[in-house]
Wavefront OBJ file of the C-alpha trace (Angstrom):
o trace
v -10.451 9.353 8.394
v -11.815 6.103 7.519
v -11.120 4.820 3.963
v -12.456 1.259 2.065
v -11.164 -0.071 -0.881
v -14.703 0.471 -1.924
v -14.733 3.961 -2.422
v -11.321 3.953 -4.730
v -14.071 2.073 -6.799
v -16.848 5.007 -6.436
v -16.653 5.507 -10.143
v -16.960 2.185 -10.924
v -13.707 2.445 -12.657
v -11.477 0.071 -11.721
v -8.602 2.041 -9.303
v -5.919 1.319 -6.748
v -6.355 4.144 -3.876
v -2.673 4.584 -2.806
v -2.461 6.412 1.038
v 1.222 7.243 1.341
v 3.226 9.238 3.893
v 7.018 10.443 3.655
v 8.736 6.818 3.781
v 12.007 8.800 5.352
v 9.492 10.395 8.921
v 10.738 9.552 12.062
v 7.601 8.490 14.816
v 8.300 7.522 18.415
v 7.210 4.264 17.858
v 6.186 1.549 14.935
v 3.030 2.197 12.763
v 0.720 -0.776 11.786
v -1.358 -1.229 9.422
v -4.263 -0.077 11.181
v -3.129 2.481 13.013
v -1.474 4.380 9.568
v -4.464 6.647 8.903
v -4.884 7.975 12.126
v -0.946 8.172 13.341
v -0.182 9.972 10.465
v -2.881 11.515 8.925
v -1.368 14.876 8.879
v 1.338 14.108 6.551
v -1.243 11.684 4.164
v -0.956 12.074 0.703
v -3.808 10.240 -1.560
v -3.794 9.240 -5.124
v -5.427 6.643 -7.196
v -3.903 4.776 -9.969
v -6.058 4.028 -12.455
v -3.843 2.646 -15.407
v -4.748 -0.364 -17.231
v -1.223 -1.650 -16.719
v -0.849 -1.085 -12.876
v -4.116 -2.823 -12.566
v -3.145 -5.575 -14.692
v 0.026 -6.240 -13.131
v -1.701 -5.679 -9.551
v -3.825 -8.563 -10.499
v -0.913 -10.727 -11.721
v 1.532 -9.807 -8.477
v -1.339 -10.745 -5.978
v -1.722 -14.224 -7.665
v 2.223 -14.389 -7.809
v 2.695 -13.620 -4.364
v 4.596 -15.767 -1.985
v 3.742 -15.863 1.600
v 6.556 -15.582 4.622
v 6.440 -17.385 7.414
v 7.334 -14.925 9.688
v 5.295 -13.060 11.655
v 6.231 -9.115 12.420
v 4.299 -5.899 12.135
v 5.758 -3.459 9.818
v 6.498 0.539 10.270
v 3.784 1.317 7.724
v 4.106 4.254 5.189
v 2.049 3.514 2.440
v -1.280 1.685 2.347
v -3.114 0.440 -1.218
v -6.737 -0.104 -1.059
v -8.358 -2.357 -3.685
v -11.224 -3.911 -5.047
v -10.119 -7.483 -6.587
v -11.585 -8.622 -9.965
v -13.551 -10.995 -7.268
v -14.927 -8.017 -5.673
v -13.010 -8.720 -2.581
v -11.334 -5.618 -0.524
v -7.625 -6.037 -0.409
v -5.483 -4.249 1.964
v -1.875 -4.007 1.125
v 0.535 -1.924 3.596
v 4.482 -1.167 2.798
v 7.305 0.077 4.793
v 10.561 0.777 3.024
v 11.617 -3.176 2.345
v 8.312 -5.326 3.079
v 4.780 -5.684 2.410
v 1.936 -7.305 4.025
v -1.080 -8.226 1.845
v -4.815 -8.324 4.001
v -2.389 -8.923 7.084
v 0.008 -11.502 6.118
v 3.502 -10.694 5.187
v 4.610 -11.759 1.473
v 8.551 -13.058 0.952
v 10.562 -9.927 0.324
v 10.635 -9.186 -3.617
v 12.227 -6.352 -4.913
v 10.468 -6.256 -7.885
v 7.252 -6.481 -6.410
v 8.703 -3.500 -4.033
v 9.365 -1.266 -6.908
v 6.466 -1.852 -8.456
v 4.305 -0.739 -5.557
v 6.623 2.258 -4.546
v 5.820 3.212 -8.341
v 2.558 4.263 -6.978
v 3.556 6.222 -4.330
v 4.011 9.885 -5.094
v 7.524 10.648 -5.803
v 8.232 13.194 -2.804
v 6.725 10.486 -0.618
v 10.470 8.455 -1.422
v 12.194 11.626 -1.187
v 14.795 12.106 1.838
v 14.114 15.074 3.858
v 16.770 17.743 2.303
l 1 2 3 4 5 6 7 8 9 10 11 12 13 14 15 16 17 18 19 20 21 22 23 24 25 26 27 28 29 30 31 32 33 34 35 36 37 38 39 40 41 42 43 44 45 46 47 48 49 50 51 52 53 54 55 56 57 58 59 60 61 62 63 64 65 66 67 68 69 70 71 72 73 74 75 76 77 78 79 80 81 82 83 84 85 86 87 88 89 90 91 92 93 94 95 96 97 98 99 100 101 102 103 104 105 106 107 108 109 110 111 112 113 114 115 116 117 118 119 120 121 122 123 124 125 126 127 128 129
């Protein structure tokens, strides 16, 4: 399954495509970024967001963002595909405490965090019972 931020924009409606699996699954070893769709495409969940006021504040976090210096892949369970008011694909990827914007990790924020785990479908967050 191959997915571009330009097809949560199909519509032409502006829309964050959120491609989440269960943030508590175990894997043998780390997913990237890259790697999320097909490692765990069995347990994908997709949604799009298309409220004004997730867009809005998408819009204000990516200009907010701070960059880390440090350099680590993360254990990837949710990516966010999209389309900037620039009309510029951005790739954001999340594992439980970090995210990595187009590649580069951000300083952690846990408002920022929240915001984006907002998006992801509640079961997603659940732990396994």
């Amino acid at each position: 399954m191959i997915i571009h931020s330009s097809q949560a924009q199909k519509t032409h409606e502006r829309s964050i495509l959120v491609l989440s699996a269960n943030f508590n699954s175990v894997t043998d070893k780390s997913v990237n970024c890259n790697e999320f769709v097909n490692a765990l495409n069995s347990q994908l969940k997709m949604s799009k967001v298309i409220s004004s006021d997730s867009l809005q504040l998408l819009e204000i976090c990516l200009k907010k963002m701070k960059w880390s210096e440090e350099k680590k892949e993360l254990n990837v369970r949710a990516k966010f595909l999209y389309m900037n008011s620039d009309q510029k694909d951005v790739v954001i990827c999340m594992d439980n405490e970090e995210i990595m914007v187009d590649g580069k990790l951000i300083e952690r924020d846990p408002q920022i965090i929240s915001f984006f785990k907002s998006m992801v479908p509640k079961d997603q967050l659940a732990k396994a019972k």
